[in-house]
C-alpha positions, 0 to 999 in steps of 0.5 A: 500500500502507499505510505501515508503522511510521514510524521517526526515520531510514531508511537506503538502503544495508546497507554498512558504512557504514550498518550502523555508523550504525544500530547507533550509533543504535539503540544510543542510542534512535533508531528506524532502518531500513535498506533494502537493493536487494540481500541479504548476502553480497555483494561489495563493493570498498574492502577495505583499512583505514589506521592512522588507519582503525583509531584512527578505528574505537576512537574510534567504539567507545569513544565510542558505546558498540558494542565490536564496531566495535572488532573491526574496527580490527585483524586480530587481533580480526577475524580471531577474532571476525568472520572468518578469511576476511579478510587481514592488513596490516602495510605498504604496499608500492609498487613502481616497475615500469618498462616491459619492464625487470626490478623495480629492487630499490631503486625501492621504498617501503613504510610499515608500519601499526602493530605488534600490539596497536594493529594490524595493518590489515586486507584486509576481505573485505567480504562478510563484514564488512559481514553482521557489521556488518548482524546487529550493527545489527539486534541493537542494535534497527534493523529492515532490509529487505533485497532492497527497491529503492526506486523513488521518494523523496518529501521534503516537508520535514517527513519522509521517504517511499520506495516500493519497487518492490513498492508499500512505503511507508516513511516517517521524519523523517530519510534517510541514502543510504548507497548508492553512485555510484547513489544515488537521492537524488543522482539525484532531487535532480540533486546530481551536480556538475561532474566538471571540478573534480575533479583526478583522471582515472581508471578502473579494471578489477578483480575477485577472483581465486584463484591470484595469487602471492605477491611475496616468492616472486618477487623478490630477496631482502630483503637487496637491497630492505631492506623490513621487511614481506613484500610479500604481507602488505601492500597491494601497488601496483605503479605506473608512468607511468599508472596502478597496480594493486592485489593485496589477498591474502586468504590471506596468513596461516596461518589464512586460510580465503580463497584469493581476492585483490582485484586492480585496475588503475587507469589515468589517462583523459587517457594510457589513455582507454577502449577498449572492450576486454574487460575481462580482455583489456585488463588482461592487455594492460597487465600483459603490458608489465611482466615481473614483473607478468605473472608474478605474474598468469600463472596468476591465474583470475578468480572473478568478472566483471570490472569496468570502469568509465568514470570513477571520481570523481563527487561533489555539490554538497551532500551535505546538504540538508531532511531527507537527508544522504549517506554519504561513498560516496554523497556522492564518490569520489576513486580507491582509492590510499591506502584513503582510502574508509573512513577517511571513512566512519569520521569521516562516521559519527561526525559524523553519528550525533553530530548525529542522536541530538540531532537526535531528541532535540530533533525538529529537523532543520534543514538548518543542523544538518548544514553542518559534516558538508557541509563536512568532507566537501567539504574532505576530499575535496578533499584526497584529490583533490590527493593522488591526482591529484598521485600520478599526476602523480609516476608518470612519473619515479620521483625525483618518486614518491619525493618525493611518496611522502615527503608522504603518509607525513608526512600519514598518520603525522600523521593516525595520531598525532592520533587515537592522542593521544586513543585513548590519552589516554580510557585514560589518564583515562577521560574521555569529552569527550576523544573530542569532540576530534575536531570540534576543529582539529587533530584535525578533518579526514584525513591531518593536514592541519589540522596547521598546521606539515605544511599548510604544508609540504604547500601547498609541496610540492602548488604543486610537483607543480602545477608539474610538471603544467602543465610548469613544473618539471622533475620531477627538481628538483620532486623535490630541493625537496620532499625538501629540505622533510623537513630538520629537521621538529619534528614528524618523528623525525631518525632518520627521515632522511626528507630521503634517498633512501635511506630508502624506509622508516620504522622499523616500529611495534612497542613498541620502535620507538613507545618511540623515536617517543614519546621523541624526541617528548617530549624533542626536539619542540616543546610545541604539538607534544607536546601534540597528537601524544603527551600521554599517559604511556608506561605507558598504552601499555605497561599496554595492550601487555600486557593485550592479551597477557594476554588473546591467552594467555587466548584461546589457552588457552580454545581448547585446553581447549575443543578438549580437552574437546570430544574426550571430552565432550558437555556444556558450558555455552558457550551461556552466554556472552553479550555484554553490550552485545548482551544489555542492548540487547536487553533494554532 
């Protein structure tokens, strides 16, 4: 057939991913296309989002220009102007479930996200997120193809060329798989490495499901487990020796229109190989050995077919290479513990759209444009390798699983602070370099890491875990080394008193306790420290706090005049209200 329009950059994927790619490049005068095999609404898995997730989404919003990916940092604004049918999460929840035995109220964690109007986070019903995403590109200026599976990929080193199925030719200077575990481009390019250099050794069993119950409905009472948050208005992980399940409710506020749940059990390959088993047979027959989580899946009906997979990670040896990069999805995968799946395709985004818009500009894609994306990717999924694999490793004795747990809330709540300091410091000045910071260290990377007072600690408490594993330590005083690591932090809160057992939770992270955060940082942390974690004034805060207040007062008083006038009245002149940025890209 005859090659259509040539376009500057084709993207393979209509995700999240790719459609936020496409719009940030369309946006700024690139020339895209998305091809994607399927069509919207589908489903999708990766539903969870992270407080660094929702400051990386800001950033991207602010820094590019597209104040709809602004609308799904937190679940207030995706609630009103995405979907309803997506959940709130306002903590992580972990519960220590112990074979045959009741729940130990006090073997339980959990890390709240951030207080309204910086959060909460979000359960994404990706169906929905993704088709709002996918119309925000396309009204941006991408074109997209949809039910188009391509069936080969031509890369002669001056552009790109893909046929479809269907005998379409498309043809463009760059390509983005923004696919999956399937891409095309890893398969024709033979880009898979050696799943032996992955740390973890998982597989999963999932699928969407109506009639989970709610766990606040089940267990003692918050006086016992003095946890802040309800568990069913978190990301709830039951975990044990082997494995953890996950329960992402939907319906987990008042103006839900979705009764499905995301629910998932992830087990280690090397203890629960697979068996061949039916998938729901095999997931019942494991949660059937835990009284409570059995009760709370008993009267559970699948709405979907159930998945299940051999092992989930995989990666490539190159994610970049003449004229294509891969997406993080398409690029490796880790294990769904922590959502780590789109906080790095949020920073993989921004990296990539940065580099394309100068690379069209300049017609030059050469390969060694793209070796700083390669990189930050291999070493970001390296660290989510050593995370996870040592989560797994700290499930068979719960004094180890709290000590690690301690870890990744320093990690994470590091990582959060990194990108909230620029956040708010372009709210504070205004000025657009600031959100260039993020290719500098600290801010480079995920979870804190290259914050080089916790990598330390981080380097000392991963040869623990390690020790643990090749049974050189016992998990018990692993356990001890690493609490005892959380004394006196420069960069952790005292109050926290994260070196205790019995703290198995932070402070919640409303005004009043990021007020606290933000002055014992300014009074007691260490200048370096202050710099990069909290350099911005407290009335930048608080003048955020209460415009975002002003502005839900607003909204809820348009609702009820509208409802009001649309009672007795016919006409109105709402059609009127457009989106700027939509309108003057259109236009354009």
């Amino acid at each position: 057939m005859q090659t259509q329009q040539k376009y500057d950059v084709v993207i393979l994927g209509a995700g999240i991913g790719g459609s936020m790619l496409a719009a940030i490049l369309a946006k700024h005068g690139v020339k895209v296309l998305i091809l994607e095999a399927e069509s919207h609404p589908r489903f999708t898995i990766g539903e969870a989002t992270t407080p660094d997730t929702n400051f990386r989404l800001k950033l991207l919003s602010l820094k590019y220009g597209i104040p709809e990916i602004m609308n799904l940092s937190a679940f207030h604004q995706l609630r009103d102007t995405v979907s309803p049918a997506s959940g709130v999460k306002r903590a992580f929840s972990f519960l220590y479930q112990r074979k045959d035995q009741a729940l130990n109220a006090k073997e339980t964690h959990q890390y709240p996200t951030l207080a309204p109007p910086m959060g909460p986070d979000c359960h994404l019903f990706r169906q929905d997120t993704d088709a709002y995403m996918l119309a925000v590109a396309v009204q941006y200026g991408a074109d997209v193809r949809q039910q188009t599976r391509i069936a080969d990929i031509d890369l002669p080193g001056d552009g790109v060329r893909l046929t479809s199925v269907r005998g379409e030719v498309f043809e463009g200077s760059y390509l983005v798989d923004a696919t999956g575990f399937k891409s095309a481009t890893a398969d024709k390019l033979n880009l898979r490495d050696d799943l032996t250099r992955h740390r973890t050794n998982s597989r999963a069993i999932f699928t969407h499901m109506v009639g989970v119950r709610h766990y606040d409905n089940m267990m003692q009472p918050v006086r016992k487990h003095g946890l802040l948050y309800p568990l069913s208005q978190s990301t709830l992980h039951h975990v044990f020796p082997g494995g953890w399940c996950w329960v992402i409710p939907f319906n987990n506020h008042r103006e839900s229109t979705n009764p499905l749940c995301s629910v998932g059990l992830v087990l280690n390959r090397e203890i629960h190989p697979e068996s061949g088993k039916d998938p729901e047979t095999e997931f019942r027959e494991y949660i059937a050995q835990f009284p409570e989580m059995e009760q709370q899946f008993r009267n559970a009906k699948a709405v979907r077919n159930w998945v299940s997979t051999g092992r989930l990670q995989y990666g490539a040896k190159n994610i970049s290479g003449p004229r294509y990069c891969l997406l993080s999805h398409a690029a490796g995968f880790v294990d769904p513990l922590f959502s780590s799946g789109l906080v790095l395709t949020t920073a993989m985004v921004d990296l990539l759209s940065k580099q394309l818009i100068a690379c069209v500009k300049s017609n030059d894609f050469s390969e060694k444009k793209f070796v700083h994306i390669d990189n930050f990717f291999q070493s970001s999924i390296r660290n989510f390798d050593e995370v996870v694999a040592s989560s797994f490793v700290s499930f068979r004795d719960f004094e180890l699983w709290d000590a690690w747990f301690r870890v990744w809330v320093v990690a994470l709540l590091l990582g959060t602070c990194l990108n909230a300091n620029l956040y708010l410091k372009y709210l504070e000045t205004g000025d657009l370099s600031i959100l260039d910071w993020c290719e500098e260290e600290p801010y480079t990377g995920v979870l804190g890491l290259q914050f080089k007072p916790f990598r330390a600690l981080y380097d000392k408490a991963l040869a623990e875990m390690d020790a643990v594993r090749d049974g050189h330590r016992d998990p018990k005083d692993a356990a001890r080394a690493i609490r005892g690591m959380m004394k006196s932090l420069s960069y952790l809160p005292d109050y926290f008193k994260w070196h205790a057992m019995e703290s198995r939770t932070t402070p919640a992270f409303t005004v009043s306790g990021i007020t606290r955060m933000y002055f014992w940082y300014r009074l007691f942390a260490p200048a370096e420290v202050k710099k990069v974690l909290f350099d911005w004034s407290p009335f930048t805060a608080y003048r955020y706090v209460l415009s975002m207040l002003w502005e839900n007062w607003r909204l809820s008083r348009r609702r009820s005049r509208g409802f009001a006038r649309d009672t007795f009245k016919a006409w109105n002149q709402d059609y009127a209200v457009v989106n700027p940025s939509i309108a003057k890209s259109t236009q354009g």
